[in-house]
N, C-alpha and C positions, 0 to 999 in steps of 0.2 A: 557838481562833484559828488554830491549824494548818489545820485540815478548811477556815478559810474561804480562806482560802491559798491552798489547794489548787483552790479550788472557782473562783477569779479566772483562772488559768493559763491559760484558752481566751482572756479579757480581754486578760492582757497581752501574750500574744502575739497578741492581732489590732492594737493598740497597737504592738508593737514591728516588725510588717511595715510602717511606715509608717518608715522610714530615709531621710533627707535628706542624712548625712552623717556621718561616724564616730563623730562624738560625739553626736549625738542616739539617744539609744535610751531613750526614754521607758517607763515601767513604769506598772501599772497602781495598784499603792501610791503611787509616786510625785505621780500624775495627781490620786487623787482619797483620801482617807483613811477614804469609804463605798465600801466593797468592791461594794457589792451595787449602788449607784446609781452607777456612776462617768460615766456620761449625764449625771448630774442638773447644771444648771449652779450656780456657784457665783456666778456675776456679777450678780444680781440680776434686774432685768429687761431681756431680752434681744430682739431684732428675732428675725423669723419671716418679714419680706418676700423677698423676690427679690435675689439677689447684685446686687453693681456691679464695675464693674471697676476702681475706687478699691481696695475691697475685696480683692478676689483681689490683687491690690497687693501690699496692705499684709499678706494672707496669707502671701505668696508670700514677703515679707521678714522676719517672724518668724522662718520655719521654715528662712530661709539662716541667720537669726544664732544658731540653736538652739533655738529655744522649743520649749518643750513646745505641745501641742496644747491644756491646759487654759491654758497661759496666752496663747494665742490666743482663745480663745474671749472670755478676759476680756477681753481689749481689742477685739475687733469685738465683742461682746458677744450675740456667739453661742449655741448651744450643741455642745459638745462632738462630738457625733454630726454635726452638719451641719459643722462643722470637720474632723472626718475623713473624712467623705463626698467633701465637695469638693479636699481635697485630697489624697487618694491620686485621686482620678481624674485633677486637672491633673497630680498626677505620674506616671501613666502616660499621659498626652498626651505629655509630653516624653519619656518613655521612660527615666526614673526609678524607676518602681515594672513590676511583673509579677505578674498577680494571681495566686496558686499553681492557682487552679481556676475556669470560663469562668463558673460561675454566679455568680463574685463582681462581676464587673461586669456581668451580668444586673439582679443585686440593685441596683449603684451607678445603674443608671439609670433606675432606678423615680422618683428624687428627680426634682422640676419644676428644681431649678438644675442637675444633672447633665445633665438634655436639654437646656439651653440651651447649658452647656458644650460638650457633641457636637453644635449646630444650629451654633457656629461665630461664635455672637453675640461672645465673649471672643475676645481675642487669642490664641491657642491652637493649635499644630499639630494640624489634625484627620487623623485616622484614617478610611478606608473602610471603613465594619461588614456590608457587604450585599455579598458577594460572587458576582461571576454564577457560576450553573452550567449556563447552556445548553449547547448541543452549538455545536461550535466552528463559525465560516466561515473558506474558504478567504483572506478577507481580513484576517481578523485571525489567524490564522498568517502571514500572509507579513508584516503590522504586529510581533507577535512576533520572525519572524527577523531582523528588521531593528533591532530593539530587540538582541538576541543577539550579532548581527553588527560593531555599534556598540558595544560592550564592556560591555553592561549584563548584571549577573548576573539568577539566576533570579526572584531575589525581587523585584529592582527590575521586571524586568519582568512579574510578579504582581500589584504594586503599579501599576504603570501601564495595565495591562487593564484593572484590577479581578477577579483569578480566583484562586483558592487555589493558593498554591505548589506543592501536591502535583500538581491539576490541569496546570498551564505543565511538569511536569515529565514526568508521564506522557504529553503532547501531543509534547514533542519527542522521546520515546524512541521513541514509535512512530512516530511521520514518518521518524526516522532510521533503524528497522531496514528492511531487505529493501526499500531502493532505493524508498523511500515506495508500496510497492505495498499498496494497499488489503486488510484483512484479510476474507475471507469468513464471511458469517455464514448463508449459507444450508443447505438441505440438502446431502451428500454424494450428487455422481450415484452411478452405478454403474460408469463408468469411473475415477474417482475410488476408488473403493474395490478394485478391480481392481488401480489400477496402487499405492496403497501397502500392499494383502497382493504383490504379485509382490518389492517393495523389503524390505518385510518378513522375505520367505521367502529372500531373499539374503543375507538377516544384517546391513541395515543397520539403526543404532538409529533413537530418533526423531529425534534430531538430524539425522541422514543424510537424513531423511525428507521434516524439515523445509526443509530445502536445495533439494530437489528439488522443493517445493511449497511455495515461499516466500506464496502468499493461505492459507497456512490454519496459521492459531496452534498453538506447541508442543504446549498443552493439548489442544486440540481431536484432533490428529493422535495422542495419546495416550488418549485417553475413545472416538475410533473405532476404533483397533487392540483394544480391551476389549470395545467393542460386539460386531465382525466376528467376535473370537474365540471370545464365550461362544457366539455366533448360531451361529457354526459348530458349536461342538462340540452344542448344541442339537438342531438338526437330522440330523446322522449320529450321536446317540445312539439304540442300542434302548430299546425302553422299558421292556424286562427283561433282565438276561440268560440267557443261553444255558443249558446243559451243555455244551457244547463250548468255550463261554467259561471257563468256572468250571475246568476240569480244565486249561487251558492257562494260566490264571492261577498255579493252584496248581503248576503245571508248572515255568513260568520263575521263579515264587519261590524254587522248591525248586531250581533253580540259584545261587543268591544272584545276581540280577540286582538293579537298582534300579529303581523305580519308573518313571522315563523310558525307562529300556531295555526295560521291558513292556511302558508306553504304546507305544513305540515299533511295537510287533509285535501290537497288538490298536487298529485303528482304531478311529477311532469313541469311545476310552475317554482321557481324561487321567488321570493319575501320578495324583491324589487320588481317581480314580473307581475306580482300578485299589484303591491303597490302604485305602479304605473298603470296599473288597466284600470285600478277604482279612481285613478285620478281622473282619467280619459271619462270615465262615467260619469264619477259627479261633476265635472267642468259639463258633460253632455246634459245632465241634469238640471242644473242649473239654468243653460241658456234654451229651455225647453220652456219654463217653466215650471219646474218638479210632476214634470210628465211620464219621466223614467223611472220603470221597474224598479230603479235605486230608492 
């Protein structure tokens, strides 16, 4: 009897998300005394047509005065499942229930009274489920700001566009940065790249960067200081080194320099390129016997 116990707990706890008030917390023992059927109706023979709104009524007053949901059923003479179907979704119309995950009321609208419910036919505050994602117009931000302006929060005015709160949110942060100046999306010319290596080599960060060249986004001015710099080093890389490299390397090692301060004095080379070639040496060194130049 345990194991079957056990085996209900997904049961009653889909059972007990359905809360109307402190003292309804109906269980799945309680509901039905066949673990395994607690679907199954008890009421004998029971309707299968189309909700009325007598109905939802007289649901809707059960479930203030506590009833359990099996003894709803018995009296509309229900069953059970269309009894909890319909009403965890009128009570999340009202803003009573919260479904823990979005496929559960995917699932609740599968049912033919559940779309009447959302078509608006019931007395019912309805919900907008189809939310735009087009690209914005200029007229409906400035419908926005004025909604804003008017002391409406974000969500109300999310709910009055019809657009996802995250959307209204990220629309007015970028309108508000950088004096509503449009962000660039196109190629970087070549004076564009000129003048933020010249800001660069000044020792401003990006932020300074970004100041200074307010159409073109944090990120963006960050992914092309990466670009310019590998390109650089790219291109005034030998494609071997030297011996005249290799003895100056091992040179200013053998002063205890750092790797930047030798970058420093062998163009052309960055600190890890510098560092990976004296490694490649003294590993060569080593299995030589300290034969090498190094």
């Amino acid at each position: 009897m345990s194991r079957l116990h056990y085996l209900q707990l997904p049961t009653a706890r889909l059972i007990n998300g359905l809360t109307y008030t402190s003292c309804f917390k109906p269980t799945a023992r309680s509901c039905s005394p066949v673990h395994s059927r607690w679907l199954q109706s008890s009421s004998g023979q029971r309707r299968n047509g189309e909700w009325t709104q007598d109905e939802l009524n007289q649901l809707r007053a059960l479930l203030a005065e506590g009833k359990r949901t099996c003894h709803a059923a018995s009296a509309l003479k229900r069953s059970r499942y269309a009894i909890l179907q319909v009403a965890k979704f009128d009570a999340q119309k009202k803003g009573w229930w919260t479904p823990e995950r979005p496929e559960d009321v995917f699932k609740f609208r599968q049912n033919n009274d559940i779309r009447r419910l959302e078509s608006g036919e019931f007395d019912v505050e309805d919900k907008r489920t189809h939310l735009s994602r087009n690209r914005w117009t200029e007229a409906e931000y400035l419908r926005a700001l004025e909604m804003r302006e008017s002391g409406m929060s974000l969500q109300e005015t999310a709910d009055a566009l019809g657009r996802p709160f995250q959307g209204v949110r990220n629309q007015f942060q970028r309108r508000n940065s950088n004096q509503d100046i449009p962000f660039a999306a196109d190629l970087w010319t070549s004076a564009e790249d000129e003048q933020i290596l010249a800001l660069r080599k000044d020792g401003h960060s990006p932020y300074k960067i970004h100041e200074a060249m307010p159409h073109r986004t944090l990120s963006s001015i960050r992914r092309r200081l990466d670009e310019l710099r590998s390109d650089c080093v790219t291109r005034s890389r030998p494609k071997r080194w030297e011996e005249e490299e290799l003895a100056l390397l091992c040179d200013l090692r053998s002063k205890w320099l750092g790797w930047k301060e030798i970058s420093a004095q062998m163009p052309g080379r960055s600190p890890m390129a510098c560092r990976v070639r004296y490694s490649h040496l003294k590993l060569a060194c080593e299995s030589k016997g300290g034969t090498a130049n190094c």
